[in-house]
C-alpha positions as CSV (number, residue, x, y, z in Angstrom):
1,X,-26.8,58.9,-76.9
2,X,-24.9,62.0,-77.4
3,X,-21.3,62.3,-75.8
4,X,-22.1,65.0,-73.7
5,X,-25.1,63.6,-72.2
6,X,-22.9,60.5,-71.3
7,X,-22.9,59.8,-66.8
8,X,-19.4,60.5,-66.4
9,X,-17.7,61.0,-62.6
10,X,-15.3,63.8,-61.5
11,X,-11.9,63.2,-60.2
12,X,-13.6,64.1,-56.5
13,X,-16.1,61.7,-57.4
14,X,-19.2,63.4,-58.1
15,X,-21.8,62.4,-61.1
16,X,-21.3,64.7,-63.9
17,X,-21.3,65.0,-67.9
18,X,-18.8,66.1,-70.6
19,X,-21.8,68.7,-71.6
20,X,-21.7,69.4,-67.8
21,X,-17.8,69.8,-67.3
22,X,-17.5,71.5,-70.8
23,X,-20.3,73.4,-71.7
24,X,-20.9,73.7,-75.8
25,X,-17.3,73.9,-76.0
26,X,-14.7,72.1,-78.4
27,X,-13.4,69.3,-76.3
28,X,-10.2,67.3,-76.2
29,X,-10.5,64.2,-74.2
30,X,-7.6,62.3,-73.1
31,X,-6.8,59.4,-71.4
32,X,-3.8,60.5,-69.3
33,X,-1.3,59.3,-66.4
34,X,1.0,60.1,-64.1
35,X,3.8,58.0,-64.1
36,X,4.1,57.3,-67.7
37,X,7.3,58.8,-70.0
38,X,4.3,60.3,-71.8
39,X,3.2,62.3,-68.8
40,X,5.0,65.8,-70.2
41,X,2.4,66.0,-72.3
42,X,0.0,67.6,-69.3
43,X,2.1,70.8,-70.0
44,X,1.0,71.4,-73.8
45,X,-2.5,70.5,-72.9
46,X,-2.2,72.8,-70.0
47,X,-1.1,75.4,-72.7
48,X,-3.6,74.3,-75.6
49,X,-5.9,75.1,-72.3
50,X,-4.4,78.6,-72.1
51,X,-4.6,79.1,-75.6
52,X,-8.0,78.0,-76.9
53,X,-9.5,78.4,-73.6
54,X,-11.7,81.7,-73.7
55,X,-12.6,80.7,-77.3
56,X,-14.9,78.0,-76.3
57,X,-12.2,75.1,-76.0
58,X,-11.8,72.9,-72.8
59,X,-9.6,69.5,-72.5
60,X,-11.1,67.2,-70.0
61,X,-8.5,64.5,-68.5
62,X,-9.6,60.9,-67.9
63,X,-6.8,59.5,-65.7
64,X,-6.2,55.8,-66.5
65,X,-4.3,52.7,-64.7
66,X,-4.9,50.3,-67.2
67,X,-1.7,50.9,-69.1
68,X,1.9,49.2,-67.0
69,X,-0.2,50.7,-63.8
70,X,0.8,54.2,-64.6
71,X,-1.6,55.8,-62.8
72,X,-2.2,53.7,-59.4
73,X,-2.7,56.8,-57.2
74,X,-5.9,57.7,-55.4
75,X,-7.7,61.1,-57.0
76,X,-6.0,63.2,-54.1
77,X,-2.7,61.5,-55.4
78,X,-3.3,62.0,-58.5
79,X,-5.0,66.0,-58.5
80,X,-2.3,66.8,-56.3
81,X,0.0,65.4,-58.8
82,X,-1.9,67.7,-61.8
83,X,-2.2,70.8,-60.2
84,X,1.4,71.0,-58.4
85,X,3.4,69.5,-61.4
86,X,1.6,70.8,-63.9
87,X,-0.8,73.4,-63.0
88,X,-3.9,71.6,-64.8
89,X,-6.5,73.7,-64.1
90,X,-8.6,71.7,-66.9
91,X,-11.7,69.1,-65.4
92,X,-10.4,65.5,-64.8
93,X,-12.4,62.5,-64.5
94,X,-12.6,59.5,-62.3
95,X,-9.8,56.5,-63.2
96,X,-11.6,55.4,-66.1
97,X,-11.3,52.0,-67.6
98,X,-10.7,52.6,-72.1
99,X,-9.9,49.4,-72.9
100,X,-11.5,45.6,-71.8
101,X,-14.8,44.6,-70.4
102,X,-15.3,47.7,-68.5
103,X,-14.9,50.2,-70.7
104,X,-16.8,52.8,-70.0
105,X,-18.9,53.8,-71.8
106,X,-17.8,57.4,-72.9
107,X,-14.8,55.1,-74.9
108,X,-17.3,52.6,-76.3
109,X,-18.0,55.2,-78.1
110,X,-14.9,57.0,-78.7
111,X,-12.6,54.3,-79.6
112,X,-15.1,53.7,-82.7
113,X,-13.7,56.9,-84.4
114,X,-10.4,55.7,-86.5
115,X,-7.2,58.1,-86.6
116,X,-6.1,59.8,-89.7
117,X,-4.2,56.7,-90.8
118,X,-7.8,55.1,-90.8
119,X,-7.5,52.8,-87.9
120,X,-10.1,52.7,-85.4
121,X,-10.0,50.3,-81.7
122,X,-8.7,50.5,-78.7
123,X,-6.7,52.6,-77.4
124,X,-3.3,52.3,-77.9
125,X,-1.9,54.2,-74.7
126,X,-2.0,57.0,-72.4
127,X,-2.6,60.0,-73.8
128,X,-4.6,59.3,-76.7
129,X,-6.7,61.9,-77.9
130,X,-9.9,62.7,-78.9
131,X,-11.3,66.1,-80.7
132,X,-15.3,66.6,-80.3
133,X,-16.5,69.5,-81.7
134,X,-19.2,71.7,-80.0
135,X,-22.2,69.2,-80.6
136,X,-20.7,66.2,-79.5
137,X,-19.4,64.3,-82.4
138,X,-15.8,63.3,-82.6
139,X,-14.1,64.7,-85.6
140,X,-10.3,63.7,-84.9
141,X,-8.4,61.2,-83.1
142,X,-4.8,61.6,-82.0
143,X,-2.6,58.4,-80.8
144,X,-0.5,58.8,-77.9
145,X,2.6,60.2,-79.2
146,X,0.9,62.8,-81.0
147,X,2.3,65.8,-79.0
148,X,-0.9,68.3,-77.9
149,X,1.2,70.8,-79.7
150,X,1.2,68.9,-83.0
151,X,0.4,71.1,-86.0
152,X,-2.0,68.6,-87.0
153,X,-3.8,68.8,-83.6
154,X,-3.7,72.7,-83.4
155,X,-4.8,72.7,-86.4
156,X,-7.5,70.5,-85.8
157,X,-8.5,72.3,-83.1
158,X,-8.9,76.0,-84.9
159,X,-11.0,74.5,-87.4
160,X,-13.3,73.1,-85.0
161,X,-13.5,76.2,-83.0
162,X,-14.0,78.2,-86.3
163,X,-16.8,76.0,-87.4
């Protein structure tokens, strides 16, 4: 099954789809949180949002608790949290399990892409990140303390969009 065609559930709880929530675009999906020392990262991805946006690019967050608890709010909590903080404006997802026995299966697939090192898996942590180009397939993977504003992910990102 393709990615986008994938059952997926909004932050506000309704069914939906990557190819739903992001059209044909290039997509950058992340496992995020709120109460993690990683959580800055929501602003570059707001602004990789800004940026790439009206050139067929969308990140779609998938908030996460499994990881020290770091996102135990309910999706009120936790859009609230997005929008006021950090202006996301981006689609988010339902609390999604990544990792373990119910792992969706959106990351069943995902985590079987390796990083540039060559390593595929679990995830390692919030805000790992994964580049799927306008068909669906994943063509990068970024561990969590890859910044969004990386040169390698920009990068990656241009070339996708270009393609």
């Amino acid at each position: 099954m393709n990615l986008r065609d994938i059952p997926v559930r909004t932050l506000a709880g309704a069914p939906s789809t990557l190819g739903d929530l992001a059209g044909d675009t290039v997509t950058l999906v992340v496992n995020v949180a709120s109460k993690c020392g990683l959580t800055p990262q929501y602003a570059g991805l707001v602004r990789l949002q800004e940026r790439f946006g009206d050139r067929g690019f969308t990140v779609i967050g998938v908030p996460c608790n499994q990881f020290a608890g770091q996102e135990p709010g309910s999706a009120e909590q936790i859009q609230d949290f997005c929008v006021t903080t950090y202006g996301v404006d981006f689609p988010l997802l339902d609390k999604t399990d990544v990792n373990g026995d119910d792992r969706h299966p959106l990351y069943a697939s995902l985590v079987e892409t390796p990083d540039a090192a060559g390593d595929a898996g679990d995830v390692q942590w919030n805000f790992e990140k994964f580049l799927l180009d306008r068909a669906g397939n994943v063509v990068a993977r970024f561990r969590p303390r890859t910044d969004p504003e990386d040169l390698s992910v920009v990068e990656a990102i241009e070339k996708t969009i270009g393609r």
